[in-house]
Structure formats: C-alpha cells, structure tokens
N, C-alpha and C positions, 0 to 999 in steps of 0.2 A: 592493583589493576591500573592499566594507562587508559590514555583520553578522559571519554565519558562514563566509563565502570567504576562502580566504588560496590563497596561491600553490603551483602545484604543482610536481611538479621538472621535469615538462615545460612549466613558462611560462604554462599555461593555470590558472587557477582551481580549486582543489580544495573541498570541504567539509567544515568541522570538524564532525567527532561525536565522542560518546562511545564508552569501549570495546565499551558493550553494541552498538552498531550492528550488531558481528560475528557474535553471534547471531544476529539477525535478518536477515543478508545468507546465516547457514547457511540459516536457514528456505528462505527463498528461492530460493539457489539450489535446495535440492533439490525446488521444486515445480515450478521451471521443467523441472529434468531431468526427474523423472517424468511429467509432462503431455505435454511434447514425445514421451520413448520409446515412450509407450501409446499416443499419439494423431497419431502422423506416418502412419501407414497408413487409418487412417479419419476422416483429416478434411485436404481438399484445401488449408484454408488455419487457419492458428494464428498469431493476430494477436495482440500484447502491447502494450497501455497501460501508460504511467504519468504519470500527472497532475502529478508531484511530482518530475521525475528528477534534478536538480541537475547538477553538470558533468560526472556519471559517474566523475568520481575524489572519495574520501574519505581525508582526515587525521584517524588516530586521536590525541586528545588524549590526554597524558601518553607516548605512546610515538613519536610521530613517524611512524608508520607508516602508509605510505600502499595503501590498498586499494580493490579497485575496486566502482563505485556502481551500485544496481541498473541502470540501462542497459546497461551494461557487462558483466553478470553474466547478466544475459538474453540479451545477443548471444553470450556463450560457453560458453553452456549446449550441451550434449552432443552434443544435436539443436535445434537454432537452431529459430526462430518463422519463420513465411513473411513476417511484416508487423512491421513497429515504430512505435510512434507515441511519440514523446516529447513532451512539456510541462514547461515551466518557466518562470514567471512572471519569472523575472531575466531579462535579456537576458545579463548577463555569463555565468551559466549553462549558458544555452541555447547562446548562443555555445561555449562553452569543450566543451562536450557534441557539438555540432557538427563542431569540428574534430579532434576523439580520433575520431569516428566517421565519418563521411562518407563518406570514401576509402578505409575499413580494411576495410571491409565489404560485402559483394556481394550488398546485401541487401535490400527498397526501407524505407528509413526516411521519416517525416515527421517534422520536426520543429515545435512551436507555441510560443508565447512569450505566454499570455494568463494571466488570472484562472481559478484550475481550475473556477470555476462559467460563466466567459464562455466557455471554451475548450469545451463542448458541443457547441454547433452547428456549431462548425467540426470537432468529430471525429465528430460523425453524418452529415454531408458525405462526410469522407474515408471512414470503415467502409463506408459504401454503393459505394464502388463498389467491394469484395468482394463475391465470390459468397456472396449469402445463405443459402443453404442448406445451405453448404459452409463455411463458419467458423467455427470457436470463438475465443471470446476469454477470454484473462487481463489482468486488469486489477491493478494494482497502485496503493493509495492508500497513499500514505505521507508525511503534513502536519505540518508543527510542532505543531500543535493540533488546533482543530477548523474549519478554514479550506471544510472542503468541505459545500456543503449537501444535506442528505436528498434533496431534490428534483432536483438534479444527478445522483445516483447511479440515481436511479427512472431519469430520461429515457433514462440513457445506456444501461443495461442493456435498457429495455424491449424484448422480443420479439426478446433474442440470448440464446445460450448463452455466459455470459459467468461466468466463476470470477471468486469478487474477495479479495486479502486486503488488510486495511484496518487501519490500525494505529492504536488507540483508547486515545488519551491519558490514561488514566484517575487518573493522578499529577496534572497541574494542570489537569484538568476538577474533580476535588473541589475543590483550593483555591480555586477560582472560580466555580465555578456558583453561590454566595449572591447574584454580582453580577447586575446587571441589564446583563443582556448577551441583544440582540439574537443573534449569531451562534451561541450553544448551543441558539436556540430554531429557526435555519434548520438548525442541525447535526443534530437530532435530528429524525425524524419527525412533529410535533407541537411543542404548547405544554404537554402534560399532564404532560411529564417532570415539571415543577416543581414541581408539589404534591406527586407522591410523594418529591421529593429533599427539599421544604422539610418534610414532614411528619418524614421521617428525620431530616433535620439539629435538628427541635426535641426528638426525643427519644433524640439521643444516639447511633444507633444506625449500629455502626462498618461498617457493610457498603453504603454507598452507593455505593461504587464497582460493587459487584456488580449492583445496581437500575440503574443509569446501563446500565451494561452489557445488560442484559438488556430494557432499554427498547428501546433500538437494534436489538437482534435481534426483536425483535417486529415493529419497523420495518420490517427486511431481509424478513421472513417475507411481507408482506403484498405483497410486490413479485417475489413469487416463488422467495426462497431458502430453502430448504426444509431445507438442510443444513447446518448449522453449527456451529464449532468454537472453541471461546476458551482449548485447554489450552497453547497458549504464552504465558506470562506472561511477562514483561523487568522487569527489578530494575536500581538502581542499585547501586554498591558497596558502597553503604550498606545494603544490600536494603530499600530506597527505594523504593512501586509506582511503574512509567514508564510502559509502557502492555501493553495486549493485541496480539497478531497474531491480531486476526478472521477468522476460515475463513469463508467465504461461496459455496455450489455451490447448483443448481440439478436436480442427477443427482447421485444418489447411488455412483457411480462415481467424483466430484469427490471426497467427503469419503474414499471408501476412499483415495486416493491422497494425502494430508493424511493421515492416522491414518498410514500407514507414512514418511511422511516427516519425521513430528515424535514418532514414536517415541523416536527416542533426542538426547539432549542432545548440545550441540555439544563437551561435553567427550568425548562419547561413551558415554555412561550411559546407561542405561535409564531411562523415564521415567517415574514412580511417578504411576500415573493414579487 
C-alpha cells in the first residue's frame, strides 16, 4: 500500500496515525453515543457521513496497536445510525473499509470513492431519498489538512439538520498559509482570511492560529451554525498544536450534548474550561 496504508492483521489495509488519534476517536465516539441515545425516539432516521473514512482500521505508530476507525466506531456505537454513507478517495481504502463492513452489518451502508468536494452531488442524490422531514444528520470531517472546501460544506448541509465536527488543522495551516496556496483560500469562506493572517504575521503576533480559527466559524455562522465549540484542542507529544475538533450544531440541544461529552479528558479528568 502507498502513503500512510500499511497492512492490517486481517490482510486488508489499515491507516497509520499518530497516538493522539485516540483522543479524538474518544471524542467521537462519545457523540455518536449521545446523539443516537437522545435522538433514537424522535427522529425516524439518523444518518452519518464521513467524507474522509479510511479503511476503518487504524495502526497506532510507536505501539503497534491496532484500533478501530471512525466508520467502524460509528457502526458500533450503543445505538447504531439508521443510514451510513462512507467516502474515501483511495480506492484501496474504500475497498479495504468495504469488506470489514458489508456483510458485518445489517444496516444500509453506501459506500463512494470520490474527491470530498466531487463526492457532493452524489451524496445529495443518495440523502434525498431519506424522509426529509424525518432525519438528522452527523457528519464527520476529518482531512489531512485542508482538502475540503467551504463551499462543499454550505451545499451539503444546506436546509438539513445536520451536526458537523470537523477537525481543523491549525499546526501546519500556520506553517503554511504565507504560501500562495489556492486551496486555503477554497478552504476558508473567503479570500479575506489573508490580510488579517498577513497583517498578524507582519507584526509578530503569536495568536494567529486563534484568527484562522475564528475566521472559519464566522464562516460556519453565516451558513447557519449557530452553536459552536473549539474546547478540544489535540497536541502532539511534544505539546506541539495539531489541530481543533470543531463543534458545529444548528440546535442548541446539539452543543448541550457536546459540552457533556467533552467534559472530561480521555484520561478521564475533568476538563478545566
């Protein structure tokens, strides 16, 4: 396998991450539980996206240890979704994600295999034939960088109840946002991010990771998310920024169920807000 795939002990393709992923697979899982517990009775269908799934298994680097990838983590969340829609631009991926799941699960999955900004129209296709009135969606972004564009996220959400948490690279969007890079200017809402990033950067000032951040939700805001959350930070070992886990709801019922789910640290600590 090329990149970051290497083999898994069941033959199919795993994904290397780092340790911090575990964190962030707690996060996770625990929004899947709570969304599903509170909202299996009033609401006929609970459909879950992910733009970004990988092969549903992960190898942690440095320990060998293999753990399982949000697809995977959402099909065996407490109270399961009614719908699944998986993407992943690898084929070996998507393959490898394919046959862990398929037959495991009695559940209707689709699976796509596009570009997360190409793959749109084919899941405003599939969501529609869900009873519109009657679904909620969680959507889960989670990209090496900043591969997915603002205007992706507007179409796809437009005129659903859709929860999003989105994982916002904010470690090497600083190292790089000086460049002339088309894709940070489709990633973000706008082109105006840049003056206020270029104005920071010429006078030194160490919080642009924060201004990036809060461009974005301004962004979010204007598209109807009204609720939102950035107190999970991810570190490397080195306590190194990596990125944010974005809270993004539209009902504020969304974000109470986010505040108790990242109340406390995956070491299990209280979370000093």
């Amino acid at each position: 396998p090329t990149g970051n795939l290497v083999l898994g002990s069941d033959g199919q393709v795993s994904i290397a991450v780092g340790p911090w992923a575990e964190d962030k697979l707690y996060y996770f899982r625990r929004y899947c539980d709570i969304f599903n517990t509170a909202m299996r009775y009033k609401w006929r269908s609970r459909a879950y996206i992910d733009l970004f799934s990988g092969p549903g298994k992960c190898l942690v680097e440095g320990t060998g240890e293999e753990i399982d990838g949000s697809p995977i983590v959402a099909l065996t969340c407490r109270v399961p979704f009614t719908h699944y829609f998986f993407n992943d631009r690898d084929p070996a991926a998507i393959g490898a994600l394919r046959a862990r799941t398929q037959a495991r699960y009695s559940v209707p999955i689709v699976f796509l295999c596009e570009d997360c900004n190409r793959v749109i129209d084919r899941l405003l296709e599939e969501v529609a034939k869900l009873p519109e009135r009657e679904t909620l969606f969680f959507c889960f972004i989670d990209p090496f960088n900043w591969e997915i564009e603002f205007q992706s996220i507007a179409r796809l959400t437009q005129n659903k109840r859709m929860d999003l948490v989105i994982t916002f690279h904010i470690g090497s969007m600083k190292r790089f946002a000086d460049l002339p890079q088309d894709k940070l200017d489709r990633f973000f809402p706008d082109k105006t991010w840049r003056e206020g990033y270029e104005d920071r950067r010429s006078r030194g000032d160490r919080a642009i990771g924060a201004y990036l951040l809060g461009v974005y939700k301004a962004g979010l805001h204007t598209i109807g998310y009204r609720h939102l959350d950035d107190k999970v930070f991810v570190t490397n070992s080195k306590e190194v920024p990596l990125y944010y886990l974005l809270y993004a709801s539209k009902d504020s019922r969304g974000k109470d169920f986010w505040d108790k789910i990242s109340a406390r640290l995956p070491t299990g600590q209280g979370r000093l807000l």
